[in-house]
C-alpha positions in Angstrom: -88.4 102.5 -128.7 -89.5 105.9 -130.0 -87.3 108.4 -130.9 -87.1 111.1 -128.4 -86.4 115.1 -128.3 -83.6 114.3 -125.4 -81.6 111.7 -128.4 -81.1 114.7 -130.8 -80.0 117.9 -131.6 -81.9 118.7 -134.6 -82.2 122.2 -132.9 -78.4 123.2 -133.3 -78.1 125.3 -136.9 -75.9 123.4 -139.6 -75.6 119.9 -137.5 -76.4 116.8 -139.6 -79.9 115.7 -139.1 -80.1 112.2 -136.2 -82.6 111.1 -139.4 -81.2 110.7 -142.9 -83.8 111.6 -145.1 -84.2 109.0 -147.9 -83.6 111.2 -150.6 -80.0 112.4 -149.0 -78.8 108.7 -148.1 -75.8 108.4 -149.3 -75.5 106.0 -152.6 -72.3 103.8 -153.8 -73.2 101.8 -156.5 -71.4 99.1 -158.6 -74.8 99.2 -160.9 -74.6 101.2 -163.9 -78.4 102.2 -163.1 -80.8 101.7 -160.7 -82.2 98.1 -161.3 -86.2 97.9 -161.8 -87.2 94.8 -159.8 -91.0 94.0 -159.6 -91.8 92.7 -156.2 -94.4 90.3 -157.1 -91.8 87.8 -159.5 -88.8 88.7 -157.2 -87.7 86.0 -154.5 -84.3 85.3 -152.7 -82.7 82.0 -152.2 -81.3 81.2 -149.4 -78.8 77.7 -149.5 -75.2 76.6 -149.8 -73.4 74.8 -146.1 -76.9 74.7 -145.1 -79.6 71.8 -143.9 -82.1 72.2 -146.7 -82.4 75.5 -149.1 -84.7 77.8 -148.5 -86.7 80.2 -151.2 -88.6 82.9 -150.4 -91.3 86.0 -151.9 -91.8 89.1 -151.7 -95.1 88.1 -150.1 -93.1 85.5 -147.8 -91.0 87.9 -146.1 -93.9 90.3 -145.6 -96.2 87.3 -143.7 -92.6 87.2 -141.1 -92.0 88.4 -138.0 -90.9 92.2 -138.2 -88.2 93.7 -136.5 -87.5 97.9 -136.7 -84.4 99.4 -135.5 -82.5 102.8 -136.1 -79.2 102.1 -137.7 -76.2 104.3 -138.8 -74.6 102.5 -142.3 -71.2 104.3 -143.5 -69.3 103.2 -146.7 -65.2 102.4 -146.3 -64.5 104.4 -148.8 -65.5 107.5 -146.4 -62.5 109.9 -146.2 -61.7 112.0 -142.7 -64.4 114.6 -142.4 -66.7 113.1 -145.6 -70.3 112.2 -145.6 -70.7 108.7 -146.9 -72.9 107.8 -143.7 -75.8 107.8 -143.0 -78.7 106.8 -139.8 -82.2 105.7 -141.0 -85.3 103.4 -139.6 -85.1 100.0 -140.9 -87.8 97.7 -141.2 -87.0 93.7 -142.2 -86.7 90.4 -141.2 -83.9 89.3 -138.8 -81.4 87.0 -140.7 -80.8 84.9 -138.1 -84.3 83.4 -138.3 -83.6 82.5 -142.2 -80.2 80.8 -140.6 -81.8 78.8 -138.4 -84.4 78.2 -140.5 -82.3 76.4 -143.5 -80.1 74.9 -140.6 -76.4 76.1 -141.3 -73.4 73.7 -141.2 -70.8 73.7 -137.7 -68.0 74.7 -140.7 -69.5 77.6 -142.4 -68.0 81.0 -141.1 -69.6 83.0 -144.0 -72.0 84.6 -146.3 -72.1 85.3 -149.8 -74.9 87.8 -150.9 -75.6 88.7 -154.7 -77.5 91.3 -155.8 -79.7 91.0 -159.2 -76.8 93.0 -161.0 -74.5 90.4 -160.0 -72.5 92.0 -157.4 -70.9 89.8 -154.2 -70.7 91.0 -150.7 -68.7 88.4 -147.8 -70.3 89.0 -144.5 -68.7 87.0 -141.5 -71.6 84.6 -140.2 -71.0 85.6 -137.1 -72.2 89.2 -137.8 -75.7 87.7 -139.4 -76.3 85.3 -135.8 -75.3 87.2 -133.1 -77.2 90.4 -131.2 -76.6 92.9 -133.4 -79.9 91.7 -134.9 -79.0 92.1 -138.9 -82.1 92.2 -141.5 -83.2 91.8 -144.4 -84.7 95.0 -144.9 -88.1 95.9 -146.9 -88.6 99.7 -145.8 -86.6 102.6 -144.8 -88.1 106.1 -142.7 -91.5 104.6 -142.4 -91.7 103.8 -146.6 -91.4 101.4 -148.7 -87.5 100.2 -149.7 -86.9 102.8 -152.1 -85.9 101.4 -155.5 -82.2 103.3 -155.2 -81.8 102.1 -152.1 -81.8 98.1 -152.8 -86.2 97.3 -153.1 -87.2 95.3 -152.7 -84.8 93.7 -150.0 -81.4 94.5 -149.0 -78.9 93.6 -146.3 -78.8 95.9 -143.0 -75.8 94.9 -140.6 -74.8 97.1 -138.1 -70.9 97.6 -137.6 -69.8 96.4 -140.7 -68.9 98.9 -143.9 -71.5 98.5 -146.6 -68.9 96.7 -149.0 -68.8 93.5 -146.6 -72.8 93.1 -145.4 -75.1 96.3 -147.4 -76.2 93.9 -150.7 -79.1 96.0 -152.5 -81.5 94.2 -154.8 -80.7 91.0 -153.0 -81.7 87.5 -154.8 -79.1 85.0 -153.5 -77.8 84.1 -150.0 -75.0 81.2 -149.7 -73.7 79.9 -146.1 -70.4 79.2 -147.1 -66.4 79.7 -145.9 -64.3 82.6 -146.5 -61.6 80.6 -148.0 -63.5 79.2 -150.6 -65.1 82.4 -152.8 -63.7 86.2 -153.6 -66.0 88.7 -153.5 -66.1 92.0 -155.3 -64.5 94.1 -153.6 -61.9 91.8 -151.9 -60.7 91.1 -155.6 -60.1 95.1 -155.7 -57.9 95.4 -152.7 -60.2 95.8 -149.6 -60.0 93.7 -146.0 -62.3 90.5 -145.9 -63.6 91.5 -142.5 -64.1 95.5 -141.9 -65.7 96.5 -138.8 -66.8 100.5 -138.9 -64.1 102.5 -137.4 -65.0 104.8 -134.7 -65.2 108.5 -136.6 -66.3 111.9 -135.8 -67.4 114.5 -138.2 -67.4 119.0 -137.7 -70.7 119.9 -139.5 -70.7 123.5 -138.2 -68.5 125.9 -138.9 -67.5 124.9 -142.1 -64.2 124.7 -143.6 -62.7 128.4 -144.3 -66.0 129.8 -142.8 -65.7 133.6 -141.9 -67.3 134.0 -138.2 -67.9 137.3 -136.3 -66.7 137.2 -132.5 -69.1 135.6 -129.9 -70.5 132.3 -129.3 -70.8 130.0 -131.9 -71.7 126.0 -131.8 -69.4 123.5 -133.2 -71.6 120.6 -133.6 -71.3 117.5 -136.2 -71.7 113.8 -135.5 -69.9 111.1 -134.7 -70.0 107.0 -134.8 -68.7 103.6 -133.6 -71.6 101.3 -134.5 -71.8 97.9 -132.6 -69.6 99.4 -129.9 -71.1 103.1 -129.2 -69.8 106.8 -128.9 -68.5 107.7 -125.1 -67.2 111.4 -125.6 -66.4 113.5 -127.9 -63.7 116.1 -127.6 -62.9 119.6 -129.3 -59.5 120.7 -129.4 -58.7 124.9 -131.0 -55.7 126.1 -132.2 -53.8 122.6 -130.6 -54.6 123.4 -127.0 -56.4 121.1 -124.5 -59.1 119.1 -125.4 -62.7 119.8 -124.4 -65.5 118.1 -123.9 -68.4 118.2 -126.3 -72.6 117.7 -125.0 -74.1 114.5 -126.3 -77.8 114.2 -125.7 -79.2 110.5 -124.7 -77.6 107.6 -126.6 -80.4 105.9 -128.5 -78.6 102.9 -129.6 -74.6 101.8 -129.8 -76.3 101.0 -133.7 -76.9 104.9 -133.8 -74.5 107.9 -134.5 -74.5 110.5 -132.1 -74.9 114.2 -132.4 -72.4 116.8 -130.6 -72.3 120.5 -129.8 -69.4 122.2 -128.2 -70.3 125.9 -127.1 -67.5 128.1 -128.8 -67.0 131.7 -127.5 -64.9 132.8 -130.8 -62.4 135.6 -130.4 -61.0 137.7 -133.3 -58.2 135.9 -135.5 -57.5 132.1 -137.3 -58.6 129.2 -135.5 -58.3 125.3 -136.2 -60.9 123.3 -134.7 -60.4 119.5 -134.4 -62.8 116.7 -132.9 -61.9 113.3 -131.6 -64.0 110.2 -130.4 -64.2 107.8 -127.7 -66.4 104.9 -127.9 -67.5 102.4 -125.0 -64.8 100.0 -125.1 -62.8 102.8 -124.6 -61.1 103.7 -127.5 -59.9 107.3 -128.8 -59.6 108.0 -132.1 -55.9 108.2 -133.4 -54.7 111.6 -135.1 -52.8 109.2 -137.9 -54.4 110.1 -141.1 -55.0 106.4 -143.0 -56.5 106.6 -146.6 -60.0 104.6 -146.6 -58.6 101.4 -148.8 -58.4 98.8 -147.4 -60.4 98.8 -144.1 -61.5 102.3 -143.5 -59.6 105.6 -142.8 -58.6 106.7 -139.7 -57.9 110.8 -138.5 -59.0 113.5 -136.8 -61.3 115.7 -138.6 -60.7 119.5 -138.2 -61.6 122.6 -139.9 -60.1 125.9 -140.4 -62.2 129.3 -139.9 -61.2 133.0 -139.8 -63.0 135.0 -137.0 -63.5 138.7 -137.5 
């Protein structure tokens, strides 16, 4: 569905836009540059714990059914209040028609991607087969895959960080079991298996920001992809917590943007945000560091009002 005024908040000053612009997408890269890939000799293989193997073009993927869906990515190794994340239009091919395409073995419960750099990514299979509709992606915001971004194909699975299911510059896809390969970052210390952790982020004011008295907006964004945001809560100077506007949820895939109407009186001030998602969880105020499944804490700012 199309993307409506009532799903954003574009309007509010300083909040991150719903879109990421291509050119601000956040980038973590294990490639020393930016591999040049021509479409027309690229293809990806598709085989492993699987009926027969499967190769496909550039050209192949094209001719297939299309899907597009707005999806938020984040990277684990996003810290309380950072802005590894980011929401874009994705255009691909759903993997779970290459699956049961090649026909994929009762015992397999994984996937190993590799990119044209050599880099491995596990993805559970169960997060390439069931609803959450993940791609093989070919454009991103109406263009073509941008070559920084993974063209001409790269993974797109919503709920999972980008180390465990976002392969760019994909060539190889192997149905396999968990137990029986490592994967990149695995070997470095990370979780097998990392779900996105519900988050929320304070865009406006910033940190140590100097305000004059009167209303201000505290707005940002906040995220639990695959599950959905519920409420979002702003909490100053340690008081009760209050609840933030969301406009329209356009998809549990989606982050959402917040505003909380602030009438600012003279002195310091902390401001802290917290998240609920649809299943009902609220964001703990334990600080975790990001390795190895994701951090975890309430994201607050301090500002001085004059």
């Amino acid at each position: 569905p199309g993307l409506t005024s009532t799903m954003t908040l574009d309007g509010v000053r300083g909040v991150t836009p719903y879109i990421t612009a291509n050119s601000d997408f956040y980038r973590v890269d294990t490639a020393l540059s930016v591999p040049q890939i021509d479409a027309g000799s690229w293809s990806l293989k598709i085989h492993g714990l699987v009926d027969h193997d499967l190769e496909l073009s550039f050209a192949d993927l094209v001719d297939m059914p299309l899907i597009e869906r707005r999806v938020t990515l984040a990277c684990v190794s996003n810290e309380v209040g950072g802005h590894y994340a980011g929401n874009a239009t994705w255009l691909g091919v759903k993997i779970s028609d290459l699956l049961k395409e090649v026909g994929v073995a009762s015992d397999a419960d994984a996937v190993k991607s590799t990119s044209v750099d050599g880099m491995t990514i596990g993805t559970p299979l169960e997060a390439l087969t069931d609803d959450r509709e993940a791609m093989i992606a070919i454009a991103m915001n109406g263009q073509p895959l941008p070559l920084e971004h993974g063209f001409p194909a790269r993974m797109v699975v919503p709920g999972l960080y980008g180390y465990v299911s976002a392969t760019k510059w994909l060539v190889d896809m192997e149905v396999t079991r968990f137990t029986d390969f490592h994967a990149y970052w695995t070997d470095r210390g990370f979780d097998a298996e990392a779900p996105i952790k519900t988050f929320s982020r304070i865009d406006v004011p910033t940190s140590f920001a100097r305000l004059p008295a009167g209303k201000h907006a505290v707005a940002g964004v906040a995220w639990a992809q695959d599950t959905g945001i519920k409420t979002v809560e702003v909490r100053l100077d340690g008081g009760a917590w209050q609840q933030a506007r969301l406009p329209r949820q356009d998809s549990i895939n989606t982050w959402r943007q917040w505003v909380y109407e602030w009438d600012a009186e003279v002195g310091p001030h902390q401001i802290e945000v917290r998240a609920t998602d649809l299943s009902g969880y609220t964001q703990t105020s334990r600080r975790v560091a990001p390795r190895p499944n994701g951090a975890t804490g309430w994201h607050s700012v301090n500002v001085t009002v004059t």
